[in-house]
N, C-alpha and C positions, 0 to 999 in steps of 0.2 A: 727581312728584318726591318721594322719601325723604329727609325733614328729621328731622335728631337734632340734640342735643347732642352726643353722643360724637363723637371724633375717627374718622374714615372706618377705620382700623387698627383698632381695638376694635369698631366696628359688625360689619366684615369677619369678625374674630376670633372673635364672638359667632353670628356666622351660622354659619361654622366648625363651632363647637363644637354649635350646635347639629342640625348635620347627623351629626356623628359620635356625637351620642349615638342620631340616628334609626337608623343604619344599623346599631346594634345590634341592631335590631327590626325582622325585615323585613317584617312587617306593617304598623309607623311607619313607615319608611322608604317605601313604594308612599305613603302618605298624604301623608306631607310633602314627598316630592321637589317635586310642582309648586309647592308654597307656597317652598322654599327656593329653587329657580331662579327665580321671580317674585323676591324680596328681593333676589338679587344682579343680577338686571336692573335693579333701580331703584337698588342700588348704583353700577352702574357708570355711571348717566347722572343720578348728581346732581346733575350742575351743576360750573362752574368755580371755587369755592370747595373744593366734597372734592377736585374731583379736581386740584387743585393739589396737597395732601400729595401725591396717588396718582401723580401724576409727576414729582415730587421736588422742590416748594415745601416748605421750612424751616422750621416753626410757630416757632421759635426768632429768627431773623433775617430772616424774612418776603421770601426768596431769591427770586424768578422761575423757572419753570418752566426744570426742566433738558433739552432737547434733545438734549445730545449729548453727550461725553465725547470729546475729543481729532475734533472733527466727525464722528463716528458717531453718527445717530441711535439713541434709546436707548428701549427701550420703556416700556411704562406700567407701574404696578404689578401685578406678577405675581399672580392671584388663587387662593383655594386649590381641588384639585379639586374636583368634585361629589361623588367618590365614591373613598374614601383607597386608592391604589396598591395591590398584591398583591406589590409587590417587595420582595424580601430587605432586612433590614437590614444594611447594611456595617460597624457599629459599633454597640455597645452605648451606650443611652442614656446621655447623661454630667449632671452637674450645671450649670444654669444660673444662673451670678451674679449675674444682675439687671441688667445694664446695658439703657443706654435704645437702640433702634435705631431702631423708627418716628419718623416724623414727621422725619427729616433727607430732603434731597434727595441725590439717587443722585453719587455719587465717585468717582474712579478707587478701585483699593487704595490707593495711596502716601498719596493725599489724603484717609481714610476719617476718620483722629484728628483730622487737622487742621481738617477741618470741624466738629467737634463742640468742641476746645478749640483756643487757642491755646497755644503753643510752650512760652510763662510757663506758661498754667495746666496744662498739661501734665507739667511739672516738678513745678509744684506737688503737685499729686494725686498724685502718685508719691510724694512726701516724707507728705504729709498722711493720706490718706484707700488704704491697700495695695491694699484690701479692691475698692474703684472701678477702681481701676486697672487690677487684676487680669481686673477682669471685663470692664472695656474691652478689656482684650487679647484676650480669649477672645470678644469680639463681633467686634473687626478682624479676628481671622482665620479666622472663620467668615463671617457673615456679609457680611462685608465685601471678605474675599475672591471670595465668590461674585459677589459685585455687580459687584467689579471685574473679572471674567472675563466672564460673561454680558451686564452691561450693561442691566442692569433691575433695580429695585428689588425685593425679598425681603420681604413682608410678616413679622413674627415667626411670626405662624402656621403658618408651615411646617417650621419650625425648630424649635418649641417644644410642647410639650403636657405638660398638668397631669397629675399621678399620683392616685391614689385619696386620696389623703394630704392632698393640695393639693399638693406640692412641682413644681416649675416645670423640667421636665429637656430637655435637647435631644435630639434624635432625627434620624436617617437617611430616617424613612421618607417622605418627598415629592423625597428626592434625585432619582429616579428620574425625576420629576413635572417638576422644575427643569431636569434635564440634558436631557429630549425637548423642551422647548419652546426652548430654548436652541438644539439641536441644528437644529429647525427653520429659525430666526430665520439661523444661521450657513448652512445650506443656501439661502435663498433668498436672503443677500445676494453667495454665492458665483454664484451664477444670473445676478444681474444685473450685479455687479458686483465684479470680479477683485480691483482692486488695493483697494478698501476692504475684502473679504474679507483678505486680505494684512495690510493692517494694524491688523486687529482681532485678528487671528492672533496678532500683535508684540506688541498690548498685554496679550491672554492669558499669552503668554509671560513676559512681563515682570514682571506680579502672579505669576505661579506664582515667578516664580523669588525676588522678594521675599521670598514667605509662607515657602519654603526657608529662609532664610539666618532670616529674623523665628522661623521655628520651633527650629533649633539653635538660637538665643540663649536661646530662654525657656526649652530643655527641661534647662540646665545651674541644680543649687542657688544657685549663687553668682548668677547675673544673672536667675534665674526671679522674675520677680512675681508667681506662683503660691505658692510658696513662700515668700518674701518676705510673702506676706497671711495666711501660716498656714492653706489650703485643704490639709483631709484629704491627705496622699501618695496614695492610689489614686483621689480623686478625679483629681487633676493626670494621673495615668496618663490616666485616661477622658478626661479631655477633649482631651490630648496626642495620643490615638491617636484621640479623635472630626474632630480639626482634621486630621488623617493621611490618614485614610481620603478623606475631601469634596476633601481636596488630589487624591489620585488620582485619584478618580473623575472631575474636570473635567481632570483631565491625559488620562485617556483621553479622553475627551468631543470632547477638542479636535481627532482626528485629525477628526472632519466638517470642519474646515479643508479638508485636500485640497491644504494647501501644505509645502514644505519646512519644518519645524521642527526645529530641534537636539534631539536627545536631553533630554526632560524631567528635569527632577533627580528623583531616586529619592526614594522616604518610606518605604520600608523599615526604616531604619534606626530608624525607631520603633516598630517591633514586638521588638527586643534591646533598648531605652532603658525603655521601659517594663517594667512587671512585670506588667504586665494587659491582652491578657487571657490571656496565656501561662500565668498563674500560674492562672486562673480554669477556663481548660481543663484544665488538668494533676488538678486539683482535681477536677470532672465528669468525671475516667474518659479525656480523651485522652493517646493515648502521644506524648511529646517528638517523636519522628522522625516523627510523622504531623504535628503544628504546624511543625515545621522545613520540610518536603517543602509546606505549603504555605504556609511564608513567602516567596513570589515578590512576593506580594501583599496591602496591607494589609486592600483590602476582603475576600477571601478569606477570611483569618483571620479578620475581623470576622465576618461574617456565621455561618462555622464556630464560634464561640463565643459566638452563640446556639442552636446545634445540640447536643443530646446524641449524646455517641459510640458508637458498637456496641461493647457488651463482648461476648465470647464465653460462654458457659456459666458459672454460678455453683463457683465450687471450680477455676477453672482458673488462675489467679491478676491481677494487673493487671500495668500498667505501671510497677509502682513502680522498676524496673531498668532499665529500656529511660532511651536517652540522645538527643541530638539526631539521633546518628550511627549507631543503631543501636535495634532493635523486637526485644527477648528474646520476645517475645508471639507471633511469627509466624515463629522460629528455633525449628526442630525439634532433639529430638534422638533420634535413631536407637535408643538403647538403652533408650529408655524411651517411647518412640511408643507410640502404641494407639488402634486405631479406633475410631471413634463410631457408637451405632444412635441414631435418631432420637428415642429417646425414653430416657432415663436409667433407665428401670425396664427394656428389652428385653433378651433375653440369647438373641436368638437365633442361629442356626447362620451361619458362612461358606459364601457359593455363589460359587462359579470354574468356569472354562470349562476344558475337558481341558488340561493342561500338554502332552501330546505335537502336538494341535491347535496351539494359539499358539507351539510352539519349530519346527513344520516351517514354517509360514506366512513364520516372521523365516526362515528357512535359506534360501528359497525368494526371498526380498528382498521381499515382501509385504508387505500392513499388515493385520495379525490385528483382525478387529471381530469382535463378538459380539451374541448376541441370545437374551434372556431369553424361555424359555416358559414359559405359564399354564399349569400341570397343577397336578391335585388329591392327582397321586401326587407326594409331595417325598421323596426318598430322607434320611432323619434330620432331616429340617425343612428340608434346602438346595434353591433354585430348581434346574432345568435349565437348564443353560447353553451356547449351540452356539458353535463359533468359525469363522468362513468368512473367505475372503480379502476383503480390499473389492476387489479386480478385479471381480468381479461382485455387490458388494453396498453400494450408498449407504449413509451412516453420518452419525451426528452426532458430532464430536469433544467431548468433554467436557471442559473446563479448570479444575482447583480448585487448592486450595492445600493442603497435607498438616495445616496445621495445623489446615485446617476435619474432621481426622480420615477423608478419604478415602484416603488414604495407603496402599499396599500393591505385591504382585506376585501376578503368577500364581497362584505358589506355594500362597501364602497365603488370596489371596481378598478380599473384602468380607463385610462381615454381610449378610444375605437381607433385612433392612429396606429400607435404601442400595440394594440391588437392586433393588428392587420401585420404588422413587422413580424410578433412576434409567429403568427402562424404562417408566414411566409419561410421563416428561421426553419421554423419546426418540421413542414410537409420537406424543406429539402433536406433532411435527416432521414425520415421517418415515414413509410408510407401513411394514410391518415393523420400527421401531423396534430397530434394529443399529445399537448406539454404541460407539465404542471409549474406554479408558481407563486411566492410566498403570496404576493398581491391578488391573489384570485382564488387560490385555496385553503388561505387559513384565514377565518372566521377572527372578526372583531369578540366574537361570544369568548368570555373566558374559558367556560368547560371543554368548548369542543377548540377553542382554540391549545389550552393544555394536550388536548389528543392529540394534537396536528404535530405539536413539540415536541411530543414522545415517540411520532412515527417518523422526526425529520434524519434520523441517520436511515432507516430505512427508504424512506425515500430515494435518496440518493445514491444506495447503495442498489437498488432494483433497478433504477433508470437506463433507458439504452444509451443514453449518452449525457452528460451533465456539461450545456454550453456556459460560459463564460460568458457576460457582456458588461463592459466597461468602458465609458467614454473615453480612457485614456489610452485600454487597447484600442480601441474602435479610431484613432486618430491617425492610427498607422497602418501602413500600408502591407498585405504579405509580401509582398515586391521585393518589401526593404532589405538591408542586412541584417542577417539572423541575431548579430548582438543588437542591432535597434529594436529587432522583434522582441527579446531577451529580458529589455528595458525596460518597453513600454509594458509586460507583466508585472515583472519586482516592482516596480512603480507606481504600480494600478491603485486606485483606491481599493480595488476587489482584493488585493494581497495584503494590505493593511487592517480587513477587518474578520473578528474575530469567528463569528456564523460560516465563513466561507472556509477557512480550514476544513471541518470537514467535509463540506462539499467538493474539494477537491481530491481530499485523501480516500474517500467513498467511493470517489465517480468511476466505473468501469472503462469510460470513454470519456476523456476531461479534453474538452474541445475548445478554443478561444477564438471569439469574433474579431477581424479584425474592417478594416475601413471596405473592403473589397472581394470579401471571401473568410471563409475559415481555416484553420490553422492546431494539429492537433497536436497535446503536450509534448510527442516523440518526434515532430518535428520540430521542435525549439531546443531540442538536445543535438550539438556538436557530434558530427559522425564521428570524430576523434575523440571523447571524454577526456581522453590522457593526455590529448598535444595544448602541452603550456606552451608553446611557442604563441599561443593568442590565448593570454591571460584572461582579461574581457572574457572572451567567447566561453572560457574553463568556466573563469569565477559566477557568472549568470548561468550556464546551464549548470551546474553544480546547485543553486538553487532552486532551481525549476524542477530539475529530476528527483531533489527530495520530496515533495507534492509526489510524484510519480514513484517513485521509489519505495518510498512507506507502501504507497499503495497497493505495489510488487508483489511487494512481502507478506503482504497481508493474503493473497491468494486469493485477492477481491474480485467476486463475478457476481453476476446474477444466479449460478449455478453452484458455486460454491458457499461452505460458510466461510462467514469475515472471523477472520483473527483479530483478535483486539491487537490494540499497541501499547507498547509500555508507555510510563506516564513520563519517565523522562525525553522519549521521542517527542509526547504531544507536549511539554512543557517547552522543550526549546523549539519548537515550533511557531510557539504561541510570541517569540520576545518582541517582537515588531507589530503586534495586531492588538488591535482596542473595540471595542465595544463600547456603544450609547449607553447601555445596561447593565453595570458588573454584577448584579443577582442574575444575569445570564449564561455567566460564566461557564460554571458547571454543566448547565444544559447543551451548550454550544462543542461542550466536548465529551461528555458522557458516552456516546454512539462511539466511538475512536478509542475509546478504553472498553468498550467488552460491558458498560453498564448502562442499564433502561432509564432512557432521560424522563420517560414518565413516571417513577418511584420520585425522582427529585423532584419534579417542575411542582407538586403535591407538597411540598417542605415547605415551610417557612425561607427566605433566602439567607440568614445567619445559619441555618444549618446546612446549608445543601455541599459548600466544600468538605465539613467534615464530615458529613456522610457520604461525600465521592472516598475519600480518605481509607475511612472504614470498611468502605465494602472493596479497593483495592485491595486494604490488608497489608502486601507487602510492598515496602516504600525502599526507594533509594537513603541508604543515613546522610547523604549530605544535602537533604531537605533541610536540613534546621541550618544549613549556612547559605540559604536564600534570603535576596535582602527585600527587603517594604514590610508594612505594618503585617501582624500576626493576628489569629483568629482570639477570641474572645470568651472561646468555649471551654469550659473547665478539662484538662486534660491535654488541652489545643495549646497551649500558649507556645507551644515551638512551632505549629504549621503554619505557613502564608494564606491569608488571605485573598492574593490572588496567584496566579500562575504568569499575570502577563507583568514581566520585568525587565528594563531594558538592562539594567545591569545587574550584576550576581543572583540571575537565576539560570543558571546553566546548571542540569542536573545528571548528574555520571551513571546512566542506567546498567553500568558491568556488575554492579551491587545490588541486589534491591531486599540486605538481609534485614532490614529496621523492620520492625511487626508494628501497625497501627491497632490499639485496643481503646477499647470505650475510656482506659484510663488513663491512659498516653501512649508516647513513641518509645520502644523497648529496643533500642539499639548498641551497639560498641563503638567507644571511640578512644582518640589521644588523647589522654588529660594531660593537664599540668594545673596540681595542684597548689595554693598557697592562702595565707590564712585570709578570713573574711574581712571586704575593704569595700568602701562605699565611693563611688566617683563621680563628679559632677562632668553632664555628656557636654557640656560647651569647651570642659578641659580637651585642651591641644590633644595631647598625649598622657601616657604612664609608664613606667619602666618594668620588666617584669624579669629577675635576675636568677639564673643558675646556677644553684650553688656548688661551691670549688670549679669556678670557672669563671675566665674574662667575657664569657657572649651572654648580651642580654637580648630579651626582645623588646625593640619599640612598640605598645601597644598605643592607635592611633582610633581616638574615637572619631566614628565616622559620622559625617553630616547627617545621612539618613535618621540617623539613632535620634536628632533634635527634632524632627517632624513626628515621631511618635512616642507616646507616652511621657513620662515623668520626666524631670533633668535631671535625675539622675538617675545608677544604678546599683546594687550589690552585689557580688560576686565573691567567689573564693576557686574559680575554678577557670580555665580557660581550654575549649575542646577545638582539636588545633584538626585541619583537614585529611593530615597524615603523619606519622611518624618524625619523617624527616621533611618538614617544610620548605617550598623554597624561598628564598631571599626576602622574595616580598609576596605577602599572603593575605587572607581573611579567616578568622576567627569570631569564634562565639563565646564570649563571657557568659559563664552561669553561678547559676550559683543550687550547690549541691548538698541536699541534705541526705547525712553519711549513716543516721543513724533511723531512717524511715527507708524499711526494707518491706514494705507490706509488698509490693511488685516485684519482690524477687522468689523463684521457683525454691523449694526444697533444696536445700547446699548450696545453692546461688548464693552469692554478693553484687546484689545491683543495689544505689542506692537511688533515691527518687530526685530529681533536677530539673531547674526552672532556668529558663532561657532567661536571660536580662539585656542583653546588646550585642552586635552584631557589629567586629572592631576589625583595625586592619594590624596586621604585627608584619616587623620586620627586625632581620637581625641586627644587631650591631654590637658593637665592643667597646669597651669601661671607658678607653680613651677618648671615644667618639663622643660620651656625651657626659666626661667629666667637668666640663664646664658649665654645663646646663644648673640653670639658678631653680631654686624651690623644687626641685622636681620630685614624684612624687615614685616610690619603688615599693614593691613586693617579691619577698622572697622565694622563689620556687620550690615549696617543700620535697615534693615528689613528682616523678610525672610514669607514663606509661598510658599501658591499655587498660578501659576502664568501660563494664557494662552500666549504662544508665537507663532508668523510666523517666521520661522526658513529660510532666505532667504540666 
């Protein structure tokens, strides 16, 4: 038996540390491993004295072994690895306070303070001592939350490690460590037994949703005791968003439940409250719209800002322009474009393949590849370049982004560098190495360039493989850790724009260059899909595999036919990708919906969305609660103008009963009817009231509504997303005319309705805003379900 003095947490602690200085040494480390798994052998079978602390005996009030919490048994003290995890950090190390955690016995959350003070002294310390207080807070809801989730006590050591300094910081990195032994523990009791799975589930739930409501409180000046103790401002950020991230991470953790749980509350909202590490990244070189594009998630961005970002070439400028909503870095501009040879000092010649070659191939409805030959004879320094049909010739499709300087046509050509690369790429795919490429196969000529347009889903869809090549993958190494590989995808300028959707939704074989080799989409998917215990690892292949996954489903080969996709797939697809071109639009997705982009790219560009529209035919109905300007075409004024939106255009494809007709959208919705009232959009809000009843709805004109059209609106109608709304929502004010039934069938009641603004409501009560001065109210005459022609 192992007899000390020190308390069993410090013994632990010390073993700890003394394994993590071995394992700096991998020569120390083979030596010491077995001496160190010997020490915590004899740790864990000290005797019923340690291992009272270690199962949650009180050295303070000399408590009785804790068993259970709410009668689930609870396990013992969690010990630290043998050998420290290889997983991502989800947050930057933050500052630790000081407070004391070992040596209490294991608590619900609710119960975590109360155990350590009572009520009085609790107050007290609050008044007395900021500084304690503080740091008390930042223990409950770290560690104390976890406790209260998992239900096993959290050594410090896991949480905590000393800097070079001495300084005492908290850290991510055993998160990983915590959530897979947790994940276990929750799997086998699911095994054996249903309903106390059930209701470990409830009390998960329930500390989560605490630690929510406990984390708004503290993260406001006025009631922060953060704040309040005079802790640095960016520290408070770090630990604010360290307490954020651990929140998530056991919120995902929790689906290994496997039961019905409500909708987690979100922690997002403290990635916009904080200043760090938004302001940290922006700092290291990443552009706004690339942290915006992956603030879905707090570990994401954590982990991303321990990452350095790919800048492009020295002299090309940053992102000091670039906005949440927009990346100047990866927006070309056409009159001042110019290609790149691979090495800044090269200045040699353009090689193209015959222009009369590639413009009879497009006349022909073909897809023009080409194939660089080795000769010694170069006519003025440029390759030989042949162009054959791909009817008889396998091809690799090639995918970049113009701003990585591949950029071109026919015409013009590529540098003989970029050549030589590229057929270098190609023969090790492909025997004959015959690749095709925007820059070399579609013709500067409008006509046959329109053909090129028209065959570009096919294209892609034919190809024996569709590579990737993007300087910001290309930076990174396949070496790396598969969430770095993960990164530098979502990342890419190639994932940001809009042409490359379906180049990669098409590709039978979606392949990505990386600095050293290539890397294909099913290797950047986690052989685990389901183990959240490495959030990171989840929340990036989860969006890699949607690329892949659409593509799945489609039954996409060269052998088979492609299934189109619903449009609300390729809409929420589209939220994070821009285009130089919005008359592109259309074209760029056309091929992905089952329609001939050559019928469009022939239109006018004011009509080509509504004629994607039309020949879809059936629409999702909560299209008309998409937010940005709307189309301009008589019958159109509910549809969007574009598809790419970073906010409110998420579209619910389990629906898609709305019929698009030449004379509008003929769909069913919630009304709530009240009489006609004109409102000016700079107005704050409107009230909109129930009658025989205290709940009204806040109706909150929203900012968008002032960037388009008139300042103000008409209405007499509001068509709400579902029956029963929740709390806080978006809505569409219209305005309905009751007595213009030309669009309704034989015994129908539709009447005909015009979109006017696109508002946010929320509920509240008479109380709530009887003090509110001038305000302005309408009454709800009726409300229900209500066929309309949306003209």
């Amino acid at each position: 038996m192992l007899e000390s003095a020190l308390p069993l947490e410090s013994l632990s602690f010390l073993i700890d540390t003394l394994w993590q200085r071995c394992i700096a040494n991998s020569a120390l480390a083979s030596q010491m491993e077995y001496l160190v798994k010997g020490l915590r052998r004899s740790l864990a079978s000290s005797g019923s004295q340690a291992s009272n602390v270690a199962r949650g005996g009180s050295k303070r009030d000399g408590a009785q072994n804790v068993t259970s919490i709410d009668g689930h048994p609870s396990g013992d003290l969690l010990p630290p690895p043998l050998v420290s995890d290889a997983a991502p950090l989800i947050a930057k190390d933050a500052v630790w306070l000081g407070a004391e955690h070992d040596g209490y016995r294991l608590s619900t959350f609710a119960d975590y303070k109360k155990l350590r003070y009572s009520v009085a002294d609790l107050h007290e310390l609050e008044k007395s001592s900021k500084l304690k207080f503080a740091a008390l807070q930042q223990c409950y809801l770290t560690f104390g939350l976890i406790e209260g989730m998992i239900e096993r006590k959290i050594p410090e050591c896991l949480l905590l490690q000393s800097t070079s300094r001495g300084d005492i910081m908290m850290t991510t990195r055993n998160i990983p460590y915590i959530l897979r032994d947790w994940m276990g523990r929750v799997r086998a009791l699911r095994d054996s037994d249903v309903e106390a799975n059930k209701l470990w589930c409830k009390r998960a739930r329930e500390a989560l949703e605490l630690a929510h409501l406990q984390v708004m409180e503290v993260m406001w000046n006025g009631s922060s005791p953060f704040h309040r103790a005079g802790i640095n401002p960016d520290d408070i950020s770090r630990i604010l968003y360290f307490i954020a991230a651990i929140a998530e991470a056991l919120s995902v953790a929790s689906i290994e439940f496997q039961t019905r749980m409500d909708t987690a509350p979100p922690w997002t909202f403290i990635i916009d409250h904080t200043n760090i590490p938004r302001t940290e990244m922006i700092a290291d070189g990443w552009c706004p719209f690339t942290i915006s594009m992956l603030s879905k998630s707090v570990c994401v961005v954590g982990y991303a800002s321990t990452c350095k970002p790919h800048i492009r070439s020295a002299g090309e400028g940053d992102h000091c322009r670039c906005t949440s909503e927009t990346c100047i870095m990866n927006t070309i501009d056409t009159n001042t474009y110019a290609n790149r040879h691979i090495t800044t000092t090269c200045e040699c010649p353009r090689s193209k393949p015959p222009l009369e070659a590639v413009m009879n191939t497009l006349l022909n409805r073909q897809i023009p590849v080409v194939t660089v030959h080795d000769s010694d004879k170069l006519v003025d320094g440029a390759l030989e370049v042949t162009c054959t049909s791909s009817c008889n010739t396998p091809y690799v499709a090639i995918s970049h982004v113009w701003a990585d300087g591949l950029g071109s046509t026919t015409e013009e050509g590529l540098p003989t560098c970029q050549l030589r690369r590229l057929a270098i790429l190609s023969r090790s795919l492909l025997l004959g190495g015959a690749f095709w490429i925007d820059g070399l196969c579609v013709p500067k000529h409008k006509d046959t360039r329109k053909k090129a347009i028209g065959l570009m889903g096919q294209t892609y869809r034919d190809a024996v493989a569709v590579v990737v090549i993007d300087s910001g993958i290309r930076s990174c190494s396949v070496n790396a850790t598969l969430e770095e590989k993960q990164l530098r995808v979502i990342t890419s300028g190639w994932m940001q724009r809009l042409w490359t959707l379906q180049e990669a939704l098409l590709a039978p074989n979606l392949i990505f260059e990386f600095s050293d080799g290539l890397v294909s989409i099913q290797d950047l998917l986690p052989a685990n899909p389901y183990n959240a215990a490495n959030i990171v690892r989840c929340a990036l292949g989860s969006d890699i595999s949607s690329l892949m996954g659409k593509h799945a489903q489609s039954g996409n080969s060269p052998s088979r036919a492609f299934k189109a996709l619903p449009l609300s797939d390729v809409a929420n697809s589209m939220e994070w990708r821009t285009t130089s071109k919005l008359e592109d639009e259309t074209l760029a997705i056309a091929s992905l919906l089952g329609i001939d982009a050559g019928e469009l790219v022939n239109l006018p560009p004011e009509k080509r969305m509504m004629t994607l529209l039309l020949k879809l035919r059936n629409l999702p109905p909560n299209i008309v609660f998409m937010s940005g300007p709307k189309l301009s075409n008589d019958g159109f004024g509910w549809a969007p103008r574009t598809l790419m939106l970073r906010k409110g255009g998420y579209l619910d494809g389990r629906d898609c009963s709305a019929l698009c007709t030449t004379s509008g959208l003929l769909g069913t919705y919630t009304c709530a009817h009240f009489t006609e009232t004109t409102f000016r959009k700079d107005e704050l809000c409107w009230y909109a009231r129930l009658s025989e009843s205290d709940r009204w709805f806040t109706v909150r004109n929203l900012r968008e509504s002032l960037d388009h059209g008139t300042a103000h609106y008409t209405c007499n109608a509001l068509l709400l997303r579902s029956a029963q709304p929740p709390a806080d929502d978006t809505a569409i004010a219209v305005l309905i005319n009751w007595r213009d039934q030309s669009h309704a069938q034989p015994g129908e009641f539709r009447p005909a309705c015009r979109f006017a603004a696109r508002v946010g409501i929320a509920w509240t009560i008479n109380t709530a805003i009887s003090g509110v001065q001038n305000r302005k109210v309408v009454d709800i005459l009726n409300s229900g379900t209500l066929d309309v022609c949306f003209v």
